[in-house]
C-alpha positions, 0 to 999 in steps of 0.5 A: 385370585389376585397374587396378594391372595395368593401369597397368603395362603401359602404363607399359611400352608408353610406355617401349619407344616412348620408346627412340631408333630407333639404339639398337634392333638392326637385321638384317643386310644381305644380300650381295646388297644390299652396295655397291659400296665394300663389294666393292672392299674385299673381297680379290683372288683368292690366286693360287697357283703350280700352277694356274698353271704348268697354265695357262700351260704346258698341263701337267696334274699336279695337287697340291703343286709338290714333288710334279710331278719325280716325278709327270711321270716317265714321263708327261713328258719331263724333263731340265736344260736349259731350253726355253719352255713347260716347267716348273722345277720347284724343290725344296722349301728354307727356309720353301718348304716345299711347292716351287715351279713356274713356267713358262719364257718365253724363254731370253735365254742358257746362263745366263738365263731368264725365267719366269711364274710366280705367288705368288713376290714379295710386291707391295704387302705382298700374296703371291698376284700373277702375274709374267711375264717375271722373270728367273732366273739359273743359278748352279750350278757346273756350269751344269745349273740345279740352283741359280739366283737368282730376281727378288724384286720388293721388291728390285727385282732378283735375290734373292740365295737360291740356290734349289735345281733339280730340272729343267725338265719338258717338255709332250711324251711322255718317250722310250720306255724300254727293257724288261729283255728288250729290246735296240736292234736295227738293221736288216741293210740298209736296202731299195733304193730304185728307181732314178730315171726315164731313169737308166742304171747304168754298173755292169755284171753282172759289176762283182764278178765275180772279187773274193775277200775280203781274209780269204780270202787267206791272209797269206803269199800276200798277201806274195808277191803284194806283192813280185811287184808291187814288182819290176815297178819298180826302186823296186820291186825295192829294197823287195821286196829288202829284204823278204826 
């Protein structure tokens, strides 16, 4: 190596040692190895209604919340009026485009209900948190809860949306339906049941002996054995004279 060459790249040693240690590149930090403050400013969990309403109601339908009236039939009991631990099950409406589920807690009166439910009011400029025990009204006309107005936290109170109902849907096992071919039979008689120890019936062998149905007795006969019986009295004898 000529020494022209070999003053230059010692020239160029000289100046990357010269560089200031902050101004060279350093490797990322591993995860493992953030601090603490790192995580605290990590975001919470994004809770979402569904699991939630599965969680707290025991209910096990999985997918969009629009899409649980039609999957619980025939595998849940539905209906319109609420009881705790069912599901209201909201229609999809406004930019709720996917519906909404939420549990019911406790019923306060015919009107009003309180809920748990998950990612319904923004808290803190954040979607996402669960609420328990937020009151919802019932606001239909009728009153079959097909519209009601929910607790919105950033008002502090009712929302003033009415929000439409599809109908609550219960943890138990929807009534079992009829087949096309089948009809609700009743039994003849029920069986007897055995008499009670030490009891003794007054009623004796005979107790119907004698008796014949009223159809077979033909109606003019009926009529003659009514006017033998009413002139055996004076009161009697007027009517049956009169019915001649």
């Amino acid at each position: 190596m000529s020494s022209l060459a070999l003053r230059l790249v010692v020239t160029g040693l000289l100046a990357a040692l010269s560089v200031p240690a902050a101004a060279r590149p350093l490797a990322p930090v591993p995860a493992a190895q953030t601090s603490d403050d790192a995580d605290a400013e990590a975001p919470l969990p994004y809770i979402q209604c569904v699991p939630y309403a599965r969680e707290v109601s025991g209910i096990q339908l999985f997918g969009d919340a629009h899409t649980w009236w039609d999957q619980a039939a025939g595998r849940y009991a539905r209906g319109t009026q609420p009881r705790v631990g069912a599901v209201m099950a909201f229609r999809p409406h406004g930019a709720m485009v996917l519906g909404h589920v939420a549990a019911v807690s406790r019923i306060i009166d015919s009107r009003t209900v309180l809920l748990r439910h998950a990612n319904w009011s923004p808290i803190d400029g954040r979607r996402g948190h669960l609420e328990d025990n937020v009151r919802a009204v019932d606001v239909s006309p009728a009153n079959d809860w097909s519209e009601v107005r929910v607790w919105y936290a950033p008002l502090g109170g009712l929302g003033t949306t009415h929000w439409p109902v599809e109908g609550f849907i219960y943890n138990r096992k929807p009534p079992k339906a009829l087949g096309p071919n089948e009809r609700l039979t009743v039994p003849a008689s029920a069986p007897a049941s055995a008499p009670k120890a030490g009891y003794t019936s007054r009623i004796g062998p005979d107790f119907l002996k004698g008796i014949v149905p009223e159809t077979s007795v033909a109606p003019a006969r009926r009529m003659v054995a009514a006017q033998r019986s009413l002139r055996n009295d004076p009161i009697g004898r007027i009517i049956a004279s009169r019915l001649n």
